[in-house]
DSSP file (Angstrom, degrees, kcal/mol; ACC not computed):
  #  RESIDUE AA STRUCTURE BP1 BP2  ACC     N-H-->O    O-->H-N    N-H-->O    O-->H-N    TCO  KAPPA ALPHA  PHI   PSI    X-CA   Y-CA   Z-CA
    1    1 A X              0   0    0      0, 0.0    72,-3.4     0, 0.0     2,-0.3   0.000 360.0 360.0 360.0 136.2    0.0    0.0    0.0
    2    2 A X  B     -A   72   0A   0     70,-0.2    70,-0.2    71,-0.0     2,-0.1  -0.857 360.0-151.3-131.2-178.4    1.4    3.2   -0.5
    3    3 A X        -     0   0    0     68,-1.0    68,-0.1    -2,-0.3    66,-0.0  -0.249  13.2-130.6-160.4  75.8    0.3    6.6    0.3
    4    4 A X        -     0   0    0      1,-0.2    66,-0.2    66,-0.1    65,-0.1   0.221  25.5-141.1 -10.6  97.7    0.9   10.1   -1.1
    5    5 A X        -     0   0    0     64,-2.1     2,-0.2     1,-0.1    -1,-0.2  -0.289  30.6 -97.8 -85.7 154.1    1.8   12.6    1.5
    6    6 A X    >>  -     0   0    0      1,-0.1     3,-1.4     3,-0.1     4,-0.9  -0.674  35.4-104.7 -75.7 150.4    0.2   16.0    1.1
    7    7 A X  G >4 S+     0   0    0      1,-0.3     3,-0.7     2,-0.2    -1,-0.1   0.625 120.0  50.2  -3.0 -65.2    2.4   18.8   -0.6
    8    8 A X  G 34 S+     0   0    0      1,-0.2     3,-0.4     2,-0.1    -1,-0.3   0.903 110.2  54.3 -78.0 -47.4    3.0   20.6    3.0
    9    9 A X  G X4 S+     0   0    0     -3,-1.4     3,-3.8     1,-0.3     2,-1.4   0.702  75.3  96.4 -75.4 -14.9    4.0   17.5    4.3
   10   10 A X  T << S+     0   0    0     -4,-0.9    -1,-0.3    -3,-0.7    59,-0.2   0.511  78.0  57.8 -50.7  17.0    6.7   16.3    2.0
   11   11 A X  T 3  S+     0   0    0     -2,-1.4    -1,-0.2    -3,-0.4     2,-0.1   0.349  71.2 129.2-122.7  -2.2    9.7   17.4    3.9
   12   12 A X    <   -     0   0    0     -3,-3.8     2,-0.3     1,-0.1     5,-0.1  -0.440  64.3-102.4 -67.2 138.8    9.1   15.7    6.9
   13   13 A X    >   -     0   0    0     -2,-0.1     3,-1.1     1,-0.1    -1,-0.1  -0.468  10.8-149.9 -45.6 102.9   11.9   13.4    8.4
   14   14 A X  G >  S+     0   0    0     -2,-0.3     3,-2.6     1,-0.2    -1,-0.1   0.878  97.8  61.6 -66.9 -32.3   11.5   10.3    7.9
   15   15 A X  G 3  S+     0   0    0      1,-0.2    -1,-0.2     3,-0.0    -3,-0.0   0.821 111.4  47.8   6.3 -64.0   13.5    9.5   11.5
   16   16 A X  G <  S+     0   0    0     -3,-1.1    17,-0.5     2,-0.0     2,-0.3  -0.001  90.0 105.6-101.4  28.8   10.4   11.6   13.0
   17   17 A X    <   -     0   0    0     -3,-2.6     2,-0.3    15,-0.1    15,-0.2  -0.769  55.6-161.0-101.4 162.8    7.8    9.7   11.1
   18   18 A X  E     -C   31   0B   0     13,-1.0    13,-1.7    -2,-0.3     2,-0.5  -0.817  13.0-179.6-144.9 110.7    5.7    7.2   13.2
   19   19 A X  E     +C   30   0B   0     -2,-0.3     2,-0.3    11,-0.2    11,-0.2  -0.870  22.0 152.9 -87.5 109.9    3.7    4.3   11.7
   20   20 A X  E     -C   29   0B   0      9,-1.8     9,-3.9    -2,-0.5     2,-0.3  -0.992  34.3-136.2-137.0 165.0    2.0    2.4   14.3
   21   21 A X  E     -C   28   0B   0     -2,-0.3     7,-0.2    37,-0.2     2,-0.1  -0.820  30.6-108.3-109.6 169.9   -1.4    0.1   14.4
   22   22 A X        -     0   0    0      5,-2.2     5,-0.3    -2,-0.3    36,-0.1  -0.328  36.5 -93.1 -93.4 179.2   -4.1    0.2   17.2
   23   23 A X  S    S+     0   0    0      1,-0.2    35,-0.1     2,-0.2    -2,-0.1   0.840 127.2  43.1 -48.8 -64.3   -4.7   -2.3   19.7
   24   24 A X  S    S-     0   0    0      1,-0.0    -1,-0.2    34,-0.0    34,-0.1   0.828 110.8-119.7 -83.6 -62.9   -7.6   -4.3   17.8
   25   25 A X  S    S+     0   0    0      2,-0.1    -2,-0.2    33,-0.1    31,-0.1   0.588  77.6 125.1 166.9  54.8   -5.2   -3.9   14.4
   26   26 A X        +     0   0    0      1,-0.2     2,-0.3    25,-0.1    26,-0.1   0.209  68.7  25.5-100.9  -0.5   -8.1   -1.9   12.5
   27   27 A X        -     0   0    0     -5,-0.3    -5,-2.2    24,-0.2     2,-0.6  -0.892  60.5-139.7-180.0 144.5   -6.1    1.0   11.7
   28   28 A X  E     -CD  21  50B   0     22,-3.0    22,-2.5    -2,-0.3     2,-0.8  -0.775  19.5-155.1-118.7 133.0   -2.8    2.3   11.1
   29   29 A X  E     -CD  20  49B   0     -9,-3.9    -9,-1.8    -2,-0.6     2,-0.5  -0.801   4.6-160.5-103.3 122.7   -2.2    5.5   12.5
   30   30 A X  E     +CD  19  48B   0     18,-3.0    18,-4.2    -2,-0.8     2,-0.4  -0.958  19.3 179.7-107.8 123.3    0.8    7.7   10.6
   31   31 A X  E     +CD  18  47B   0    -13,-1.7   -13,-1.0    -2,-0.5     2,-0.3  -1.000  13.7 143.8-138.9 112.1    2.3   10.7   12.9
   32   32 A X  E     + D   0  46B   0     14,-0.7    14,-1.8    -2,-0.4     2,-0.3  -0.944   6.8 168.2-116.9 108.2    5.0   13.6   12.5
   33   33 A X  E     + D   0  45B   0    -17,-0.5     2,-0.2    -2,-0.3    12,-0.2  -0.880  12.5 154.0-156.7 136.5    5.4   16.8   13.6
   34   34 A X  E     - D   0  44B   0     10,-1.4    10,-1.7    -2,-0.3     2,-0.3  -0.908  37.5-118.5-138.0 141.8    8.7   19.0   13.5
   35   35 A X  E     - D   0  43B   0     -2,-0.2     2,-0.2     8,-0.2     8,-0.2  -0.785  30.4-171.2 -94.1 158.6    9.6   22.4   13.3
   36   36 A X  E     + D   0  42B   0      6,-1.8     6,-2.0    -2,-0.3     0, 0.0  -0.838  41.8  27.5-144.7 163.1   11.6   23.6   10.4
   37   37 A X        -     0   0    0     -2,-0.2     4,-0.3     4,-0.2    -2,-0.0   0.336  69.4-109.0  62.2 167.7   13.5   27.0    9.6
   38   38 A X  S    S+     0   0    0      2,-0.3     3,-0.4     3,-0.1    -2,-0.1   0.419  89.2   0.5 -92.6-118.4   15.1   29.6   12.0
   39   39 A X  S    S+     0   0    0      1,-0.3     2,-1.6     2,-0.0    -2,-0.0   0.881 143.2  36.9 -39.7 -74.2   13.8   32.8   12.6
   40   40 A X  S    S+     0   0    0      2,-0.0    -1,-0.3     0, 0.0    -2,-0.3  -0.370  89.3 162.8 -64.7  56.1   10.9   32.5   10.4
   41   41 A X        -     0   0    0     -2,-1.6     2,-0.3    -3,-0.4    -4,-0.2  -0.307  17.2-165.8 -89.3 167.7   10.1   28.3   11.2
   42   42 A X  E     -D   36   0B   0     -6,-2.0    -6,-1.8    -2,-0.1     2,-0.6  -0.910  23.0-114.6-131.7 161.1    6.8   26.7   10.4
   43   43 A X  E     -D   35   0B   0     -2,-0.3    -8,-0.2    -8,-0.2     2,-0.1  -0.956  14.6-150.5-107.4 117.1    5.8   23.7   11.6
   44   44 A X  E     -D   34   0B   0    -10,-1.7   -10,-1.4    -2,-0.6     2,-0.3  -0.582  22.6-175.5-105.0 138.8    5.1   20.4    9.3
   45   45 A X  E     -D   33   0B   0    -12,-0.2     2,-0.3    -2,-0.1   -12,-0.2  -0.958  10.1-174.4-150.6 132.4    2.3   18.1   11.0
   46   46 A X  E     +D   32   0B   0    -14,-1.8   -14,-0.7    -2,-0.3     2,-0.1  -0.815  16.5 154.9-114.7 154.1    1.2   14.5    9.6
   47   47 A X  E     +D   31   0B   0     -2,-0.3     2,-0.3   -16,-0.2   -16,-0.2  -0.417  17.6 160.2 176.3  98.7   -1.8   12.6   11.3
   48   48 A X  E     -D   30   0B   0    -18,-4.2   -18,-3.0    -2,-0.1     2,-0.4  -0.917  21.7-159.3-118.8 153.0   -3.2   10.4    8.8
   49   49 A X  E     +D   29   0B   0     -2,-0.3     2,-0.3   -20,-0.2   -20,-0.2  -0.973  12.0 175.7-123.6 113.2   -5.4    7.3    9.6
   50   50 A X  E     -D   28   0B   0    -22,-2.5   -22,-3.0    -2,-0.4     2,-0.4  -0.822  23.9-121.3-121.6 177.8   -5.9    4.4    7.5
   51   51 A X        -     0   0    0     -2,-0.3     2,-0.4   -24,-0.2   -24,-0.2  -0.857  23.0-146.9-107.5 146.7   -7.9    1.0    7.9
   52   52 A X        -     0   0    0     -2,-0.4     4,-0.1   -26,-0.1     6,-0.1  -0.948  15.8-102.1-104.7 123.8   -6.5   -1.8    7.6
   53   53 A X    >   -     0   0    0     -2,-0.4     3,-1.2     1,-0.1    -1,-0.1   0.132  23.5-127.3 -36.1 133.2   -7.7   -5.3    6.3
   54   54 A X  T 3  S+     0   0    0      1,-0.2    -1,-0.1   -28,-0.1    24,-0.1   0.604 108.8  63.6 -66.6 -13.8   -8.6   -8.0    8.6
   55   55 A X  T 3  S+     0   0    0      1,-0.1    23,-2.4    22,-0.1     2,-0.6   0.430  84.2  94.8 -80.9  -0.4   -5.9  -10.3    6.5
   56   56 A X  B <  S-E   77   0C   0     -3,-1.2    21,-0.3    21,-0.4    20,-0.2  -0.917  81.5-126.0-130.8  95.0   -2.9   -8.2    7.5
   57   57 A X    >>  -     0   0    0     -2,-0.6     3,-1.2    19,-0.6     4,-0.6  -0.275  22.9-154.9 -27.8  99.3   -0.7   -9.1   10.5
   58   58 A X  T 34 S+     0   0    0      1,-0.3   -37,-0.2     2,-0.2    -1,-0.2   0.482  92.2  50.3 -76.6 -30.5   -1.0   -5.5   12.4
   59   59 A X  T 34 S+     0   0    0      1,-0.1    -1,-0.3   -39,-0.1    -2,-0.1   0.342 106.6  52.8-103.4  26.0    2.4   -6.2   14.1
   60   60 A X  T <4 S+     0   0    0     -3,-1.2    -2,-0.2    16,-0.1    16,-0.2   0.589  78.4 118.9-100.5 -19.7    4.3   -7.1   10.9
   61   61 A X     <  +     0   0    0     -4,-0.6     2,-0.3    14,-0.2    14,-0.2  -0.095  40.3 168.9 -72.6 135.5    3.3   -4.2    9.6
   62   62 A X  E     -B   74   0A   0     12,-2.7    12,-2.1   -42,-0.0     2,-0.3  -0.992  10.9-161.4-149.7 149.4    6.6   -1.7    8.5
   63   63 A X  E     -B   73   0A   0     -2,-0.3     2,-0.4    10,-0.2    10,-0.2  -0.865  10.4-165.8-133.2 173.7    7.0    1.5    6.5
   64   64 A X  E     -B   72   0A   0      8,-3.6     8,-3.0    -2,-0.3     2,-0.4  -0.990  23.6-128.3-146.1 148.9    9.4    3.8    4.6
   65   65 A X  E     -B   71   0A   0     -2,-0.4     6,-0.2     6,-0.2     2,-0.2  -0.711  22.5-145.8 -93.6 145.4    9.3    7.2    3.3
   66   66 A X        -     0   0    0      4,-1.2     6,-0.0    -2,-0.4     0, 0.0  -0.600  29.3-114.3-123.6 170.3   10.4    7.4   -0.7
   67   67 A X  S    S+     0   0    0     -2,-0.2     2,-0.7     2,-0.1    -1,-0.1   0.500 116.0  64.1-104.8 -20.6   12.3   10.8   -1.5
   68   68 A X  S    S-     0   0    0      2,-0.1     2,-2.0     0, 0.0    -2,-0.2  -0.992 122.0-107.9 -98.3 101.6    9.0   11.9   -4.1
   69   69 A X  S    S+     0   0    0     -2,-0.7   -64,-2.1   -59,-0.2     2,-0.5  -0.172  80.0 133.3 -20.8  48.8    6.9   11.9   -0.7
   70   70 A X        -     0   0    0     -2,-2.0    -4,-1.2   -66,-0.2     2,-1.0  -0.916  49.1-146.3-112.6 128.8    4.9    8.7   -1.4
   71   71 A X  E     - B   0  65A   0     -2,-0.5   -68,-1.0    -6,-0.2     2,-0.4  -0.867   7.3-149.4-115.7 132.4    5.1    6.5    1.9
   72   72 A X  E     -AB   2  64A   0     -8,-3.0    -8,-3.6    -2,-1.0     2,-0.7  -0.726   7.6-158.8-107.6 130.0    5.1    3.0    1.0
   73   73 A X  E     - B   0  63A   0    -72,-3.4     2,-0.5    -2,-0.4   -10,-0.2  -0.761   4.0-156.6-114.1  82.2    3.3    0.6    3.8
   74   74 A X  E     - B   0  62A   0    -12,-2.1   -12,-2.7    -2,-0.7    -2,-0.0  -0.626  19.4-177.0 -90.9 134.2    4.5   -3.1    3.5
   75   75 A X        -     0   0    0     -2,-0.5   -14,-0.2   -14,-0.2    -1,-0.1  -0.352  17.5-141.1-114.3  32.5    1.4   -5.0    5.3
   76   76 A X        -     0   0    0    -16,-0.2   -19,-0.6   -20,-0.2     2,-0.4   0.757   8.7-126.6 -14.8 140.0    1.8   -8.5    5.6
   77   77 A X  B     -E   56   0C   0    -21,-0.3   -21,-0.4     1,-0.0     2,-0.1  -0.910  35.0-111.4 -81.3 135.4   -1.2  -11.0    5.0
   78   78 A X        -     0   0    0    -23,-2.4     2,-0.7    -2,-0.4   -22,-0.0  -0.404  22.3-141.7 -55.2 131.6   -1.7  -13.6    8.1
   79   79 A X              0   0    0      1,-0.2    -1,-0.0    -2,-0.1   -23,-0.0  -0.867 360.0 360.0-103.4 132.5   -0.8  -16.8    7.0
   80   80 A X              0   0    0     -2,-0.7    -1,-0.2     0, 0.0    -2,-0.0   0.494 360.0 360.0 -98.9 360.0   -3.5  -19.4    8.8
């Protein structure tokens, strides 16, 4: 799964990104937020929520930020 970060967010560190799923594994919750610049800084904030499939191992679950600001979400299937 991958996932297209918005235009303000593309600059974010991936170091200070945080992928995690909730308890119940029904959603993966994506979180950042950094200040950037000196004098004049702004602040870049991610808080994206997606659902996740009832087939998809919720602790396997691992992601990576690509340099074009698409974060790509490898989701393993549960194997019964």
């Amino acid at each position: 799964m991958s996932v297209t970060l918005p235009p303000a967010c593309r600059h974010i560190d991936a170091s200070r990104l945080l992928v995690k799923a909730n308890k119940s594994g029904t959603r993966l919750r994506v979180v950042s937020e950094q200040s950037e610049g000196g004098r004049d800084h702004h602040r870049l904030q991610l808080d994206e929520q997606l659902s996740l499939p009832v087939t998809v191992d919720p602790h396997a679950v691992s992601a990576r930020l690509e340099r074009d600001g698409v974060l790509v979400i490898d989701a393993p299937v549960v194997v019964l």
